[in-house]
C-alpha positions in Angstrom: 0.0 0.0 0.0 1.3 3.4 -1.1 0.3 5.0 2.7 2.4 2.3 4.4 5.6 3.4 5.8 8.7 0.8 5.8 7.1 -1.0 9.0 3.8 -1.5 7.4 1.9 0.9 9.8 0.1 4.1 8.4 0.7 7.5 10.5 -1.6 8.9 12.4 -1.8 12.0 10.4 -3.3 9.2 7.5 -5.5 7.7 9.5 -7.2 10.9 11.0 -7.5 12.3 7.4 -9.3 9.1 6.1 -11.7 9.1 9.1 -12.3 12.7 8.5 -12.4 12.5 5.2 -15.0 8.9 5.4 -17.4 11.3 8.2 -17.7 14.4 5.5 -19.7 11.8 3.5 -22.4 12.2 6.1 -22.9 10.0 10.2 -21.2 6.8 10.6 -20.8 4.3 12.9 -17.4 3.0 14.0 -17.9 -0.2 12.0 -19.4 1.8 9.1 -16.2 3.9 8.9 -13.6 0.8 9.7 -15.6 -1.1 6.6 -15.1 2.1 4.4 -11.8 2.6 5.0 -9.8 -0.4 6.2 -8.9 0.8 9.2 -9.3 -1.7 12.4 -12.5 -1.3 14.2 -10.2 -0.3 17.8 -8.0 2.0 15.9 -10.9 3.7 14.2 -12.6 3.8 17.6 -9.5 5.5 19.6 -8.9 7.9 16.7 -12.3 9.2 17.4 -11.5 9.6 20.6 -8.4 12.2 19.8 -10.7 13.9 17.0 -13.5 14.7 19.2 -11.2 15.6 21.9 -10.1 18.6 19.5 -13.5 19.3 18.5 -13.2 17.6 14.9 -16.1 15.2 15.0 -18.6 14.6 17.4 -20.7 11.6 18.7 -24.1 12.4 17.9 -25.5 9.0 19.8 -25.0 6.3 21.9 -26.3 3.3 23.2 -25.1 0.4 24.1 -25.1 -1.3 21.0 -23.6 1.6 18.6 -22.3 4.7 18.6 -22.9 7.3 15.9 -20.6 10.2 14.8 -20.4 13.0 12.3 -17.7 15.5 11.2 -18.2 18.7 12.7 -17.3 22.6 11.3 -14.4 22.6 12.7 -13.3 19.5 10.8 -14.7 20.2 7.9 -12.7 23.5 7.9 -9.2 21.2 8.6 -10.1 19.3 5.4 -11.1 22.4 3.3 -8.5 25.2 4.7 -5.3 23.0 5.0 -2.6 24.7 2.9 -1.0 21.6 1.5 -4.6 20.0 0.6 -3.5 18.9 -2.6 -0.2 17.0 -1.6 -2.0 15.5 1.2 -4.8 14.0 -0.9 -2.7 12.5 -3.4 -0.8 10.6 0.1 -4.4 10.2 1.5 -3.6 11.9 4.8 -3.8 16.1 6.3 -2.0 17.3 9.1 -3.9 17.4 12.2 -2.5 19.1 15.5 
C-alpha cells in the first residue's frame, strides 16, 4: 500500500485524514467507517476519541449497542483550509494538530 511506511503501519496524520475525510460523507458508525476505509475497528474507535477531543467530530448518539458520529465545522474547515490540501490528498492523509 502506497500510505504504508517501511514498518507497514500508516501514520496517524493518514489515519485521521481518512476518518475525517470517510465522516464528511455524512454520520457513521465505528464499523461503518472501519468497513469504508480499512482501518481496524479499535484504531478507528481510539482515533475518534483524539478527533472529538479537539472538536473535529462529534458523537451524535449512543447506546449500548452503537455509537454514531459525524464531522463537525471545525473539521470540515481542517479538510477544506489545509494549505498543503493537494499534496495531502494524493498521500491520503492532512496534518492534524
Amino acid at each position: 500500500m502506497a500510505n504504508e511506511s517501511n514498518n507497514g503501519k500508516r501514520r496517524f496524520s493518514i489515519l485521521r485524514n481518512l476518518i475525517l475525510q470517510n465522516l464528511s460523507q455524512g454520520q457513521k458508525t465505528i464499523n461503518q467507517i472501519a468497513s469504508e476505509t480499512g482501518i481496524n475497528w479499535k484504531t478507528v474507535d481510539n482515533h475518534l476519541t483524539y478527533l472529538v477531543g479537539k472538536g473535529l467530530a462529534k458523537e451524535v448518539f449512543s447506546s449500548s449497542y452503537v455509537r454514531i458520529f459525524e464531522i463537525t465545522q471545525k473539521g470540515a474547515d481542517v479538510l477544506q483550509q489545509n494549505p498543503e490540501k493537494q499534496r495531502f490528498r494524493q498521500h491520503g492523509e492532512v496534518k492534524i494538530a
